[in-house]
N, C-alpha and C positions, 0 to 999 in steps of 0.2 A: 606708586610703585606697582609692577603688574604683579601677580599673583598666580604663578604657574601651579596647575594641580598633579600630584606626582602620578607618573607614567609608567604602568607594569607591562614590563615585559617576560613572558615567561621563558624558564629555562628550558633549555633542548630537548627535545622529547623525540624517542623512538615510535612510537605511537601510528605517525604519519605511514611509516614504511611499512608498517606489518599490517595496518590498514590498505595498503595498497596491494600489497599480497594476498591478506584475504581475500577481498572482493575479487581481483584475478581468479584466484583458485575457483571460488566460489560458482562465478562466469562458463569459467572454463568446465568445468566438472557438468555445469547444468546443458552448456551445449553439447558436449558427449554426450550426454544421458541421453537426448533428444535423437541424436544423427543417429545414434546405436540403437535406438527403440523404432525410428523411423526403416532401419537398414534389420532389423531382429535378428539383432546378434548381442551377443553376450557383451557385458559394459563396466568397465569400471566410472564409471559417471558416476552413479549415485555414490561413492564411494569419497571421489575426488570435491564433489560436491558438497557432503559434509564433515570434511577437512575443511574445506573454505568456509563455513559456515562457523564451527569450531575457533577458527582463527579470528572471525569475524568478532562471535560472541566475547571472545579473550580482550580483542583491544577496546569493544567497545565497556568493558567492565572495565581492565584498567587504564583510558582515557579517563573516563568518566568519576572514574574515584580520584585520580590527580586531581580533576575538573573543583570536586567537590574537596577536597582537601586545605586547595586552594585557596577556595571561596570561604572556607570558616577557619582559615588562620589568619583573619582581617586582612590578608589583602584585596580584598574585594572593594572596587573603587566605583566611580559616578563613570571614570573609561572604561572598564570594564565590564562595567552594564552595557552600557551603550555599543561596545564592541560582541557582547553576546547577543545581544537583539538585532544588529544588523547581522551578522552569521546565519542565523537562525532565521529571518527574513529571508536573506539568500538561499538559505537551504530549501524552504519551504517555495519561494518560487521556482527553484530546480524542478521539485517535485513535482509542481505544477507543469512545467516545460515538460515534464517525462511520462503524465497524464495526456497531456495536450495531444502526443506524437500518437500516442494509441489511438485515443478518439478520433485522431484526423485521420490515422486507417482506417477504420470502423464505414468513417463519410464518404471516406473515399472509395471504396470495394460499393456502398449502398446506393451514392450517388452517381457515379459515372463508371467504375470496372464494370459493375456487374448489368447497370444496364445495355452498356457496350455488349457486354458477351451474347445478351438477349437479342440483341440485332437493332439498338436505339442509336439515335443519333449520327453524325455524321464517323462515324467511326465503326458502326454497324456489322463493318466486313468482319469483324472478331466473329461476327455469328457465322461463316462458314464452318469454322471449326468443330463446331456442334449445335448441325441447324436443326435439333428437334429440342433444344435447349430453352425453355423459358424461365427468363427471370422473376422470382418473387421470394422477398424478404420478409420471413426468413429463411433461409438456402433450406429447405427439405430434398431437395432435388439439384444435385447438383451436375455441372458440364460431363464430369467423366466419373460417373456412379461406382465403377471400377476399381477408380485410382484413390478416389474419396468418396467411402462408404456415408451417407448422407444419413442424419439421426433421425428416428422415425416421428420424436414431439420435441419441441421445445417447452421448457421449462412454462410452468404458469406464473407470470408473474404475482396473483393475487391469492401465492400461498406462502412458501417462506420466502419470496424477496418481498414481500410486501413487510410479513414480520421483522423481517430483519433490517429493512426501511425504518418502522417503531422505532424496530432496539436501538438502531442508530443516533437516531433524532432525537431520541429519549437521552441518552448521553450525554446528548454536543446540552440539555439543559440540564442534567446534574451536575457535569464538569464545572459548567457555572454557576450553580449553586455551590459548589464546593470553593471557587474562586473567590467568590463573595465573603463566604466563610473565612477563609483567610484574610481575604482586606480588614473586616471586621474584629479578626480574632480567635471567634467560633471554633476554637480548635475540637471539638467532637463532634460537631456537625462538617468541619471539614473533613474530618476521617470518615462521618459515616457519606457523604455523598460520594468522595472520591470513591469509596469501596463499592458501592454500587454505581458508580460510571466503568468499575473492574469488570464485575459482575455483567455487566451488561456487551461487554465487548466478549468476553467469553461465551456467553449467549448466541451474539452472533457468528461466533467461529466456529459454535456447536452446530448452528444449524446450515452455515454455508458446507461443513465436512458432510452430513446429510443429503442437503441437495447435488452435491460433488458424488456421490455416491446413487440416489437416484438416477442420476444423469446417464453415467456411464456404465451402469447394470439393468437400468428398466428402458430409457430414452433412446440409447446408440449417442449420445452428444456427447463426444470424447475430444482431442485434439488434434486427430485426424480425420473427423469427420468433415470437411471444408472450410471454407473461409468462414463459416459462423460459427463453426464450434474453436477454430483459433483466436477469431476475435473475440467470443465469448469469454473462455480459459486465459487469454492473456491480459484481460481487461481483467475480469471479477479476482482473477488467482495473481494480480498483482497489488491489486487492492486490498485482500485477505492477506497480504502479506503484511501488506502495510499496518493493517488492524491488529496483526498480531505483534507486530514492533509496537504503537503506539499501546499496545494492554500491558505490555513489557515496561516500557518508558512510567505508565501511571503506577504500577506495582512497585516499581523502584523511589518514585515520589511518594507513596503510601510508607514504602517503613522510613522513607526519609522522615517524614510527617513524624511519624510514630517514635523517633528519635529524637524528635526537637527542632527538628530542622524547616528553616522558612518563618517567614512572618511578613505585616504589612507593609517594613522599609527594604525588605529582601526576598520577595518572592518570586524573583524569576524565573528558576527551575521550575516550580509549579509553573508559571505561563507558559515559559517553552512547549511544555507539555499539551498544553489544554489548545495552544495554537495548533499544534501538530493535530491533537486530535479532532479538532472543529475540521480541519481542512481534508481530514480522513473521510469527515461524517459527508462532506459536500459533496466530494466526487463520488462518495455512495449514491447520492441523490441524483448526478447525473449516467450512475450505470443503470439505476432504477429506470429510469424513463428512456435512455436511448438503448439500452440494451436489452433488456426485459420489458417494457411497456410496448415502445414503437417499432 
């Protein structure tokens, strides 16, 4: 006789729709911000912007605690697992897909716009438009110095993106020592390594707000400055964003931890986590090298 293994389905959850609300607002508020700072007029962007953000914070704390509610009033099943690891899978290649689209600006402005505009290639003629225009990466000099005030240095990469390179990489191996800890057991050395994979992501956020601040008070590298300081700010300040979601995400696995929660037949909130944050730590590796190195 076959042996069907029972199928959870959950109940109706509001969650979806105020999630789609937030992120809207959220969207919406940051492009105002931009068009109104770009036009320098007065804005209610920032405003709209953390209302979405607010809202965001809301569903994703009560999702989340359903999520976990859930999960420790046994019904947590062998489908269940499996249906949060492919999600989470999917999420994580999203993410990927949405890294992807930036860097293939990045290539594309480096390898074929910008030498276009320089007068390269069979496409050349762009350099009528400003024929005292010479291409070189990175944009110090840009087509219409006017329109986009061009930043006087770029960033060194072998000061804090290099640190913050370390503090990265250093993580993606405490995270796993702390993983380990769990499979094991080790519940105090899983608390003390996850608190310093915390520790260290704060580190880096301390020092990215620094170099954000260098940039645009001693350098001129702002988000108007051309094509290199938007691909810059849109690449590194999407990724700091990310880092500070996933410091968020390990904080919340830390007092789970500290609650009781997790162990070696149930610990895939912890993975979740520690997935998210390896794949944080990776595309740090490739803004290190295609965006501050070369």
């Amino acid at each position: 006789m076959a042996i069907h293994e029972h199928y959870y389905v959950p109940a109706q959850s509001k969650w979806p729709i105020i999630a789609t609300i937030g992120m809207f607002t959220t969207m919406y508020g940051l492009g105002t911000w931009f068009i109104d700072m770009k036009a320098a007029r007065d804005s209610h962007g920032p405003v709209i912007f953390a209302i979405g953000v607010l809202i965001v914070a809301y569903m994703m704390f009560g999702w989340f605690s359903t999520v976990v509610k859930e999960s420790r009033s046994g019904l947590y099943s062998a489908q269940m697992d499996r249906s949060f690891r492919w999600g989470m899978g999917w999420f994580i290649f999203s993410e990927v897909m949405f890294f992807v689209a930036f860097f293939g600006a990045l290539f594309y402005v480096r390898v074929i716009a910008g030498p276009a505009l320089g007068g390269e290639g069979a496409k050349g003629i762009a350099h009528m438009l400003w024929p005292n225009f010479q291409y070189a990466w990175p944009l110090l000099h840009t087509p219409d110095p006017a329109m986009f005030v061009p930043p006087k240095e770029v960033i060194d990469p072998w000061h804090l993106p290099l640190i913050n390179t370390v503090l990265l990489v250093s993580s993606s191996v405490t995270v796993t020592i702390a993983h380990h800890a769990l499979k094991k057991g080790y519940r105090g050395a899983l608390k003390l390594w996850l608190a310093a994979t915390i520790l260290l992501g704060v580190a880096f956020l301390a020092l990215q707000a620094m170099e954000y601040h260098e940039a645009y008070t001693e350098l001129g590298l702002t988000l108007g400055s051309g094509i290199y300081g938007a691909t810059f700010f849109m690449l590194t300040g999407f990724h700091g964003a990310h880092v500070t979601i996933g410091t968020v995400i390990l904080f919340v696995m830390l007092m789970r931890i500290l609650r009781g929660h997790f162990d070696a037949e149930h610990p895939f909130g912890f993975e979740a986590a520690s997935w998210y944050w390896h794949f944080v730590d990776v595309v740090w590796v490739g803004l290190f090298v295609f965006v501050y190195v070369l």
